[in-house]
TIKEVEX-736298 format. One line per 2 residues: their letters; for each residue x, y, z of C-alpha. Coordinates in steps of 0.2 Angstrom, whole numbers, plus 5000, padded with zeros to 4 digits. Example, Ala and Ser with C-alpha at 12.3 -4.5 7.8 and 13.67 -1.06 7.14 Angstrom:
as = 5062,4978,5039 ~ 5068,4995,5036
This chain:
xx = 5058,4932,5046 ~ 5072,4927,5037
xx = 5084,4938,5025 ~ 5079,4930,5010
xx = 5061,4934,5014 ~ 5068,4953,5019
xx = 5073,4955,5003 ~ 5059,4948,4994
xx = 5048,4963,5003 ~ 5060,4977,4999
xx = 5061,4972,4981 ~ 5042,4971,4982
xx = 5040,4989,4992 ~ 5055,4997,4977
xx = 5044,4990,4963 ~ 5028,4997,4971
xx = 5036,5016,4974 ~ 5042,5016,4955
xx = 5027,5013,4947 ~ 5018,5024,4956
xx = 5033,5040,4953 ~ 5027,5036,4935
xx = 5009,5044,4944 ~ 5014,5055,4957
xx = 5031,5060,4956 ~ 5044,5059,4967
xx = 5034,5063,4982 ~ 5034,5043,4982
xx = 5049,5033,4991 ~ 5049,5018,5001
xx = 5044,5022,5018 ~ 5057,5020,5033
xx = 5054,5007,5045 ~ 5062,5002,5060
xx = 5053,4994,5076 ~ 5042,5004,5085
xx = 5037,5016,5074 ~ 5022,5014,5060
xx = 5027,5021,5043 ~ 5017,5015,5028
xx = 5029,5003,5017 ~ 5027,5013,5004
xx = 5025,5035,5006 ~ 5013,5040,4995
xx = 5000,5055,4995 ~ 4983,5050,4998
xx = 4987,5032,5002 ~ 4993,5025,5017
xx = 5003,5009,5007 ~ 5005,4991,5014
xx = 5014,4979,5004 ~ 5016,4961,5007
xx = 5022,4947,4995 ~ 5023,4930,5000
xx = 5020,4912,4996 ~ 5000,4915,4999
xx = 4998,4933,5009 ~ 4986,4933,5022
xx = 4973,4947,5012 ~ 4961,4950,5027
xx = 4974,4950,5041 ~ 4986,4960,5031
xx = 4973,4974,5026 ~ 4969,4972,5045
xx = 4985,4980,5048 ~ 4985,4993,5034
xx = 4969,5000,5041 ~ 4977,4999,5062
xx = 4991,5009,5053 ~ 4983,5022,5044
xx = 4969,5026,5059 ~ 4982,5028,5073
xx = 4991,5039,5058 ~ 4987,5057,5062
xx = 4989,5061,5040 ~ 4970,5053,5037
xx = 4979,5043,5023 ~ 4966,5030,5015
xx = 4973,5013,5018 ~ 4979,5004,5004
xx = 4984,4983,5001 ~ 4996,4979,4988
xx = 5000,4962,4990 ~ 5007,4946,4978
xx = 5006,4929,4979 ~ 5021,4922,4970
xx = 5022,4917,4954 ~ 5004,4927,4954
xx = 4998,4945,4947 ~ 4998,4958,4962
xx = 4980,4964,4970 ~ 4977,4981,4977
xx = 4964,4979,4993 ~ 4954,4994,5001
xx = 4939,4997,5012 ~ 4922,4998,5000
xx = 4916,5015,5006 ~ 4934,5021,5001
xx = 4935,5013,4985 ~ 4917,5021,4982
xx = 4921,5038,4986 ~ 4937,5035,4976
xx = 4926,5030,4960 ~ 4914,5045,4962
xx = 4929,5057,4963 ~ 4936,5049,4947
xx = 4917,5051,4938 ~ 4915,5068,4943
xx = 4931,5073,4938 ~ 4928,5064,4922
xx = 4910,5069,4918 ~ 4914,5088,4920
């Protein structure tokens, strides 16, 4: 992967974590990566983050790698896709039963 394309994804991951700080507080930062060791590109409660923005993004393989992530992960984070095309409005990608539980959690809160 070239620098340009580096820099591309760390712009992506920074503008990720600040709109979600305006949620959750600082308790959101970019994660730390080096080789090796799997870190969620975005540190988030709840949510176990992957960010990707390419030219087209690879949805099915990348959530792939989200949800190999967050299951070897011992936090039981739910596994999250944001990912842009460019020149495209970004998508968020998650597992059905997740986003079900997610939306029941949400009603019952709501419904009181």
């Amino acid at each position: 992967m070239g620098k340009l394309s580096r820099d591309k994804g760390v712009r992506w991951e920074l503008e990720i974590a600040k709109r979600l700080r305006t949620i959750f507080g600082d308790s959101v930062k970019r994660g730390f990566q080096w080789r090796g060791a799997e870190q969620p590109d975005v540190e988030c409660p709840a949510f176990w983050i992957e960010a990707k923005h390419h030219r087209r993004v690879n949805i099915r393989k990348s959530f792939e790698q989200a949800l190999g992530d967050a299951t070897a992960d011992e936090s039981k984070r739910t596994p999250v896709l944001v990912c842009k095309d460019d020149n495209k409005r970004p998508l968020v990608v998650m597992d059905f039963e997740d986003w079900l539980e997610l939306i029941r959690s949400w009603y019952e809160l709501s419904s009181g």
